[in-house]
Each structure stands twice: as C-alpha cells, then as structure tokens.
N, C-alpha and C positions, 0 to 999 in steps of 0.2 A: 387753253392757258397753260404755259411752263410752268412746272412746279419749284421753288426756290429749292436750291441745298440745303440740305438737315444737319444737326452737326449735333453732340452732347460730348459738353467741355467738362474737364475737371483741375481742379487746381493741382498741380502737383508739387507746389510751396517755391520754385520760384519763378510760374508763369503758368496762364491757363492754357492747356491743351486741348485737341480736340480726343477722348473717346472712344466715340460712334460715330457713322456715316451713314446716311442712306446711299442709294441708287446712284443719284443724280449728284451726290458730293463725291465718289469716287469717281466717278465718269469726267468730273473736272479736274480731277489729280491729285486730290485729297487722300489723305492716310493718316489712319492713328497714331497719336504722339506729335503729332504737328500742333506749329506755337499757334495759339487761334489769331496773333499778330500774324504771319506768314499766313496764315490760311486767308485771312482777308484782305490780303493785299494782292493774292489771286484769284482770289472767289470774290468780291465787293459782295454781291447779291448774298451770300452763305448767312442762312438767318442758323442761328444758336440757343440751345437749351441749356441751362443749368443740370447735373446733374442730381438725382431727388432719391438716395440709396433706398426710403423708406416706400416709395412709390415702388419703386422696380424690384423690391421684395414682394410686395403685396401682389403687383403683377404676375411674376414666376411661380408665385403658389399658387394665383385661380389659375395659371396655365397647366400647372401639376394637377391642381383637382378636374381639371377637365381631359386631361391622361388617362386617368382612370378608367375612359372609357374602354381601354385599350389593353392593361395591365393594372393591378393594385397594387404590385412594387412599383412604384416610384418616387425618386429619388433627386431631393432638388442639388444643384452645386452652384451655389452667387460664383458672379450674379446675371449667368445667361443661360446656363447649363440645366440639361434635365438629362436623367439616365434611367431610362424602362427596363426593367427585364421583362423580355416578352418570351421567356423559355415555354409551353404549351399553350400562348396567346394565341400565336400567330397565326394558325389554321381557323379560327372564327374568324380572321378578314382576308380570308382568301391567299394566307401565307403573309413569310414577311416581305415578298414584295410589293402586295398588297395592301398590308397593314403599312408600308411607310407611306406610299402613294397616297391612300385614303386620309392620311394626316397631317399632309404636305398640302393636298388640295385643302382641304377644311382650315386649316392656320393661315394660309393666305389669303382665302376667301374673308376671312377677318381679318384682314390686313396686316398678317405678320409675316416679316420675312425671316424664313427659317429654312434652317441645314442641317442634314441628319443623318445617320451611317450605321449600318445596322453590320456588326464584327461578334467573332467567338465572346470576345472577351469587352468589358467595359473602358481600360486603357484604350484599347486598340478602336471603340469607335468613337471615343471621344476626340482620340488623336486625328479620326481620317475626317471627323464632320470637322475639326476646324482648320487643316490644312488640305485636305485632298477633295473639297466641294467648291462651288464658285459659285457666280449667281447662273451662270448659264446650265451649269449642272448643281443642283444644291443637295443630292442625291447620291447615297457609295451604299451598294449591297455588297459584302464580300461573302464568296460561298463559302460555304463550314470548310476549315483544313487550309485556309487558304491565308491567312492573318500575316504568317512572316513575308509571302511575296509583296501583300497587298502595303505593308508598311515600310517596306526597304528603300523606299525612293522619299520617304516624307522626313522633313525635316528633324531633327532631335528635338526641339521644343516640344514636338507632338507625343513626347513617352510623359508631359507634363513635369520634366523636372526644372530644376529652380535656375533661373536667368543664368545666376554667375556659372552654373555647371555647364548650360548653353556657351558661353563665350568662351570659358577655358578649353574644352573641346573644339571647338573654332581657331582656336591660334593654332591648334599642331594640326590644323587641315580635317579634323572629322566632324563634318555638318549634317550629314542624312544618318539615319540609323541603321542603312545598310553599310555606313563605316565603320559600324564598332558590333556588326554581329558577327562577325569573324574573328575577332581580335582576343586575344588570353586576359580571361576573364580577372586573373589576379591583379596584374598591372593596372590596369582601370577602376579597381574595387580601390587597391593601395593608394591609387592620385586624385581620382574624382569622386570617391564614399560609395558606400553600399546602396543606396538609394539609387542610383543610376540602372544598377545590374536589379533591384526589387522591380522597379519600372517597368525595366526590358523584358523582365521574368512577366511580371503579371500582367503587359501587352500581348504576349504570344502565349499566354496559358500554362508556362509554366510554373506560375506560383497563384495560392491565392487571391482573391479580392473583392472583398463586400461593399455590398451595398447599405445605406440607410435607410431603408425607405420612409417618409413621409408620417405611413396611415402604417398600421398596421393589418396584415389582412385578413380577412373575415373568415369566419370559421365556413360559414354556409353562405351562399352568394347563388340568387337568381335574378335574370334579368330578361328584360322583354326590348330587342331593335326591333323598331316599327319605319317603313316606306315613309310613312305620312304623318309627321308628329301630329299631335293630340294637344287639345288647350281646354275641353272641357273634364270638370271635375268626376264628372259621372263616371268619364271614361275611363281619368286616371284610379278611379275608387274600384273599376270593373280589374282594372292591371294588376293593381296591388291584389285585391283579394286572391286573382289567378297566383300572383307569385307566390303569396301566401300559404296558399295551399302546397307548391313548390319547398319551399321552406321546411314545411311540417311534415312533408313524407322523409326527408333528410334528417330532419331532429329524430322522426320515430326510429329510422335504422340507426341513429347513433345512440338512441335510449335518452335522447337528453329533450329539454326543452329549454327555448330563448330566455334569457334575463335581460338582452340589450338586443334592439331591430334599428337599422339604418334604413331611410328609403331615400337615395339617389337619383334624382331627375337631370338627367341633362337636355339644357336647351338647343335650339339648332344655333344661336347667336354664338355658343360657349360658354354661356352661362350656366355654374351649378348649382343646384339648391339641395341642401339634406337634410333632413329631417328624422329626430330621433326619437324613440322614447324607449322607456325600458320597464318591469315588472317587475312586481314583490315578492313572483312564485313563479318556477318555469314553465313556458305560456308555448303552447300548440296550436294551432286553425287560424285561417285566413281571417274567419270574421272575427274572431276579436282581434287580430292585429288590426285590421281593419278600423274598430271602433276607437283602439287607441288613435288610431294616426287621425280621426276624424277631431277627438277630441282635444290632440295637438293644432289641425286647425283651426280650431272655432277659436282657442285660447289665443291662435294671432293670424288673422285673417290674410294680412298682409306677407303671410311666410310662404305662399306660393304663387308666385310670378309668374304668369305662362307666356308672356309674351308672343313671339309667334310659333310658341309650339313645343313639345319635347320630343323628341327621337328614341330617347334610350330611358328605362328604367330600372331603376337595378336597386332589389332588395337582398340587405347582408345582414349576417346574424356575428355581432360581436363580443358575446358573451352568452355561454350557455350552460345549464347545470343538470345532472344526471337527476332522469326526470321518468320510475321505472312505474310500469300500471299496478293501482293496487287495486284492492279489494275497499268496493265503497260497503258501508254498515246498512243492518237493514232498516235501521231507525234514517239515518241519512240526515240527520240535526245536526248534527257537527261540521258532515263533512259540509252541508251546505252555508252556514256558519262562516266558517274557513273561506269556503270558494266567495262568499258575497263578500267578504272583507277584503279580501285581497282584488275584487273586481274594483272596491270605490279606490285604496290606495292606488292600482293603478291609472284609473280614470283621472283622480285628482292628480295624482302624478304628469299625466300627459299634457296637464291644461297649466296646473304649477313647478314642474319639476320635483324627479322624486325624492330630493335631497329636501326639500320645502315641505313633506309631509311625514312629520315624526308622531310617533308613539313613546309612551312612556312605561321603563322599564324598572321594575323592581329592583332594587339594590340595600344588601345588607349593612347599614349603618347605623348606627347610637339616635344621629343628629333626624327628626323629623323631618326638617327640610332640607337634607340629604338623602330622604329616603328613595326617590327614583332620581331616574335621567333619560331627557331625552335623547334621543337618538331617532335618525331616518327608520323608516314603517318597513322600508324593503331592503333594510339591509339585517335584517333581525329574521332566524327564523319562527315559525309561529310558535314552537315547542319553547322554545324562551320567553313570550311572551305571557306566558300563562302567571297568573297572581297564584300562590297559595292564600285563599282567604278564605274557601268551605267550611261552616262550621262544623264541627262533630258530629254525628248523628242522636237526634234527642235534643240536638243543643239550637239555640239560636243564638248566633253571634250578634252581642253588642256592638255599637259605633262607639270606640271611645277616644276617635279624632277625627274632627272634619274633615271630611272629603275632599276640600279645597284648602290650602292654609295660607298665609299672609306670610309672603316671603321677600326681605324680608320682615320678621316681627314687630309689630308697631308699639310702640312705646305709650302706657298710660297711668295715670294717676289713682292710685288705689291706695285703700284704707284699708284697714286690718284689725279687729280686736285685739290681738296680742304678735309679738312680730311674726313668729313662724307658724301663724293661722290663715284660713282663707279668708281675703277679703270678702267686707262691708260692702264698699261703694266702688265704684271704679268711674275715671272718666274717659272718657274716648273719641276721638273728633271732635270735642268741643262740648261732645253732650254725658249727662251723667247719669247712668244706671244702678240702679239699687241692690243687690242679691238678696235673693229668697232662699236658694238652695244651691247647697256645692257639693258637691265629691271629692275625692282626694286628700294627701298630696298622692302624685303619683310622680314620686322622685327619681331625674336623670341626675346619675353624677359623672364625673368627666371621665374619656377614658384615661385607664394609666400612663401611657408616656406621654401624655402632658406634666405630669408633676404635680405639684404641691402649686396651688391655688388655681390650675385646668388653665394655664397659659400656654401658648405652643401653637405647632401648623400642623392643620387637619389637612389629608390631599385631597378628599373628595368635597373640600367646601371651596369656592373662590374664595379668593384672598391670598395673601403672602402667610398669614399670621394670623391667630385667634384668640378668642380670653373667653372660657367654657367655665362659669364656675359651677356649681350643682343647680340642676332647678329643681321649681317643684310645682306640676301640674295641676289643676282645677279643672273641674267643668262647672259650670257655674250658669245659673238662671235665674233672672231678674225677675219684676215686677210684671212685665208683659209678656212673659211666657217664651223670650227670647234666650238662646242657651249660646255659652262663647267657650273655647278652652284659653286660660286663662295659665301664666307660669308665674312664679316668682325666682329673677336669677341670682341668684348667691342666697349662702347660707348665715341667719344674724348673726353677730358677733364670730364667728367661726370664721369666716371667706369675706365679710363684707360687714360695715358699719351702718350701714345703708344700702339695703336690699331695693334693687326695681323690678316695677313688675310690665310684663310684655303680653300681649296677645296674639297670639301666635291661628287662630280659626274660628270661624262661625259654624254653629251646627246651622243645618239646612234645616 
C-alpha cells in the first residue's frame, strides 16, 4: 500500500501554508512555504495536519529527556532543534562517530526522521545538520580544526541570522559564507549589524557561546547499559542497590552525603521515567536508597512502566551536603533518636513528598497562637528543632497551656461576679459549664507599636490588620473535673464597655 503525502500547514495570516513534509511529499515536488491551495492542486492525494505548537513542545522535551542517555547538557531550541554537548561523552559510545550512528539508528527505529552534525562549535553544527544533510545522507562529522572549510560552501542562513540580513546580502551577490569570510570586517559590521560578524565568530570558535541546558547536571551520576533490558522489579531493585553503592563511595571521597537521588530508567521504546526522592539528613549506602525508592513505589504503583524492557539505568545525585564522620556517644540515645526520626521523615517523604511532611518550630512571640510555625521536617536542621522546655533541676515544670489550642479562639458566653474577675459559668457549643476553680489572671497586653487601644498589623499573624486589646488568662475547672484556659479580651471600662471572653484550649 502507497503511503499518502504528509504535510503540517500553518497559517501565516494571509493563507495556509505548508510547514513540514515527509518523504513521500518532497519526492512529489513539495517545499515549505507553499500555498497548501497550490500544493493540492498538484498533490490531490497530500492529506494535511493542523499545526499543534503545544504537542510538538511536549514532543521535543521527551526527545531531550531521552538524550540524556547520551549527555546531561542538553539543550532544547523550538521547535525541531536539540543541541548535546558531548565534550568527554563520546568515548562511552565508541567516539563521536559512534555516538551519532547509535542515535540515528535508535530515532528512526521509532519512527523519526532526523539529521545531525556533530562541529567544534554549536553554530557551526547546527548550521551543517540543516543545510549540509539530506535524506540520503542525514549525517556530517566534521574532524576537529576543520569547521571554516566544512562551512564555506553553506549557505549564509546557516550562521542563523535573521531573513532580512539573508536577503540584503543577496542583492550585492554574497549567498554562501565563504563570501564574506574574506571580506573587511568593518564594512559589513557598518551595513549589515554586529550580529552578522558574532555569528560568524561564534561558528568558527572564535567567540563565545552557551548553551541552556534543560536539566541541570548532577553532581554524582552512576549508570548501568545493559545487552538485554530488564522488566522485572527484582532485577531493577538488584541495579539500583549496585548503583547505590556506586554513588556512596563518591559521596565519601567528597566528604558529603545525598539530600536529593534521581533514578532514570530508559526504555528501549524511548520512553523515560524518573524517579525521585530526597532526605532530611545526608544519606550514604545503597540500601537505604534503595528503601526510599521502594517506598516511592508502593506510594504509586503505576510510576514504573516497563514495557518491553529498560536498557540503561542511571542514578544521579542532585543535591548534596557536607556529611563528615563523627564520634557516635557511648550512651547512643540520642544519636539513635536522631537517626530514627530522620528514617520516618524520609520514608514518609518518599510515599508523600517531602514538602507534605512538616514539623513544628518554636517561634518567639507575645501572641499564643503565634507561638510556633510549620515548616517542612527536612528542610530544618535538627539543632533547630530542639524546644527549650526542661525544667530546672529540683523543679517540675507546670502545664500552664494546652498542648493543643483552638485556633482560631472560639467565642463563649461567660458570667462573672464582678467584671475584671474570673468567670462563674461560661457556655460553649451549645452546652454550659459551671466553674469550681480558677487561676489567674495571667495578663497579655498588646505590644507597643500597636498603640493605644492594641489596633495595628502584627507580621507573624495572618491577616492584613489586627485589634489585640489586653487579655486576661484563666485556667479554670468545672464541676466534672474538666479544665479549659479560658481569656477575657479587653480591659472594663479602660479598652472596652463590653469585655468578651474566648477559649482559647482544653487541658488534656
């Protein structure tokens, strides 16, 4: 069966064009920038796509991620273009004319057609993969030192400067770039911009030019090519742990340990999958990476796909923190303390993420329920986490606020003998309790630059705006032996005509 012509039109606002072309729409006489009217009145048969920018983004990047296998710079450019550094890659695939071969067969075998030219410089092979390949050679190694010969015959498009500088060049007769590598570089700076001559510089290495890459690259990176991908879990659990180990003889010579582990599987289809998790303490040996990554799968079963198989696995370390051996105690309570807390944060981490599993931190404030904040478990160190709450020696420290408090403060109906005394009766959800015995007051008043009558914005409260006037604390227990702290906010006739009072915790 003939395969119809392919064709991806675009509007260009006063007529649709064609694009792109496969094979078999060039071979009919088809080229880009044709009216897709003209194209079908000599192609009838040319079936056409809509252009879809958000598809062929999404495309370009799992083609980038599946690059990786190859280099970790890499570097997308919409919306066809990809640019590897493969500066010390190249000798793990047998050189770079190895490494393009291997990934010319592989791209095609899944059905893409691609063209690629491996130059000193990134200009220069960008220039020659899209002028100096064809489909019958889709292929340009240029040997090192060789970049001005290899470019002098290709069009001026290919230093990538901008159309109109294409064309003005053209009417006084210079179309290849071997016309103007000879020529006095003022003259051409003065008529056609500086950008022409940056180009030409940074085609032939003699100026700068960077890359973006993508990903940024890993600090420590091990990886296993295997002949015969792999699809059972055992096997991949048996991989990792090897890398693992891999990993943490690296971390020890740099004195550090992991805070962030990637593991990279590539499919033989091209398909990538990664898998991350990270620690609350820097983290050495294969098998607890291992147990994290286990407990990242169980959390989603569905996040590894083997399909028919993986070829490469590559684990990289993205974060790491100076990690030096100490001196464990001969009591050993603490440090085990330490180490088991930091095993559940990470565990729970792996299964929730670590930004989902917070602790709460001490914070010096007036306001009770200001008094901590949470914050992520693993981004605190433990030394911060420590409460001053020991009491004296001799002493036992009182509770003289619940544990838990009601935030915020629920509003209730309380009686009082006289106004600035601790309530009688109070009511609370609906239901009413008696007091038997109180404590207190134990008086907050506002702080000072709030002003005169504790109006003003506090930063560590939500809110825009606040109205703090003085309280005045209780602990208080009723007829059933139940104890509440109890405040009353403003001061009679002083701050307020009408004092309320708030509940602010239950004693446990």
């Amino acid at each position: 069966m003939t395969t119809r012509p392919q064709a991806v039109i675009h509007d260009s606002g006063q007529a649709l064009r064609l694009r792109s072309l496969d094979a078999a729409a060039v071979a009919r006489g088809l080229r880009p920038g044709d009216a897709l009217t003209d194209a079908r009145a000599r192609v009838p048969e040319l079936q056409v796509h809509r252009e879809a920018p958000e598809l062929e983004a999404a495309l370009l990047a799992s083609l980038a991620d599946w690059c990786d296998r190859y280099t970790p710079l890499v570097a997308l450019e919409a919306p066809d273009c990809l640019v590897l550094d493969i500066t010390g890659c190249a000798h793990l695939h047998g050189g770079e004319a190895g490494l393009m071969a291997d990934a010319l067969a592989r791209l095609q075998r899944q059905g893409f057609a691609v063209r690629a030219a491996i130059a000193d410089t990134a200009t220069a092979a960008r220039g020659l993969a899209r002028h100096a390949t064809s489909a019958q050679q889709p292929a340009v190694l240029v040997p090192e030192g060789e970049v001005r010969k290899a470019l002098a015959p290709l069009p001026l498009a290919a230093l990538g400067i901008a159309p109109e500088t294409v064309a003005a060049l053209s009417a006084v007769g210079l179309t290849r770039i071997a016309d103007i590598l000879g020529q006095p570089r003022a003259p051409l700076a003065a008529r056609y911009g500086l950008e022409l001559l940056r180009r030409l510089d940074q085609a032939l290495g003699e100026a700068g030019e960077s890359i973006s890459p993508r990903l940024a690259p890993p600090l420590i990176l091990a990886e296993r090519r295997l002949f015969e991908p792999v699809a059972r879990l055992e096997d991949i659990e048996a991989i990792l742990l090897s890398l693992g180990g891999q990993v943490s003889d690296a971390l020890e010579r740099r004195v550090e340990g992991g805070r962030l582990f990637e593991f990279t599987l590539f499919r033989v289809d091209g398909h990538v999958q990664r898998l991350m998790v990270g620690t609350s303490r820097p983290l050495r040996g294969g098998a607890g990476l291992l147990s994290l990554f286990r407990q990242k799968l169980k959390a989603d079963e569905g996040a590894l796909e083997a399909g028919f198989g993986f070829d490469l696995l590559r684990l990289a370390v993205l974060e790491a923190q100076s990690f030096a051996p100490h001196q464990t105690s001969l009591e050993g309570a603490g440090d085990d303390a330490t180490a088991d807390l930091a095993g559940l944060v990470d565990r729970l981490g792996a299964r929730l993420g670590l930004a989902r599993v917070a602790r709460f931190l001490p914070v010096d404030h007036h306001l009770p329920e200001a008094r901590v904040h949470l914050v992520p478990a693993a981004s605190v160190a433990d030394a911060a986490l420590a409460w001053d709450c020991e009491p004296r020696p001799g002493e036992e420290a009182p509770l003289t606020q619940p544990l838990r408090l009601l935030v915020p403060a629920e509003p209730v109906d309380a009686v009082a003998i006289v106004p600035e005394g601790p309530p009688l009766r109070f009511r609370w959800r609906r239901a009413l309790y008696r007091v038997v015995r109180s404590e207190g007051p134990e008086r907050l008043a506002p702080p000072w630059w709030l002003g005169a009558g504790g109006a003003g914005r506090l930063p560590d409260v939500p809110g825009e705006a606040v109205h703090m006037p003085t309280r005045d604390y209780y602990r208080i227990e009723d007829e059933e032996g139940r104890r509440f702290w109890i405040y009353r906010d403003g001061l009679y006739e002083r701050e307020t005509a009408d004092p309320r009072w708030f509940l602010q915790g239950v004693f446990a």
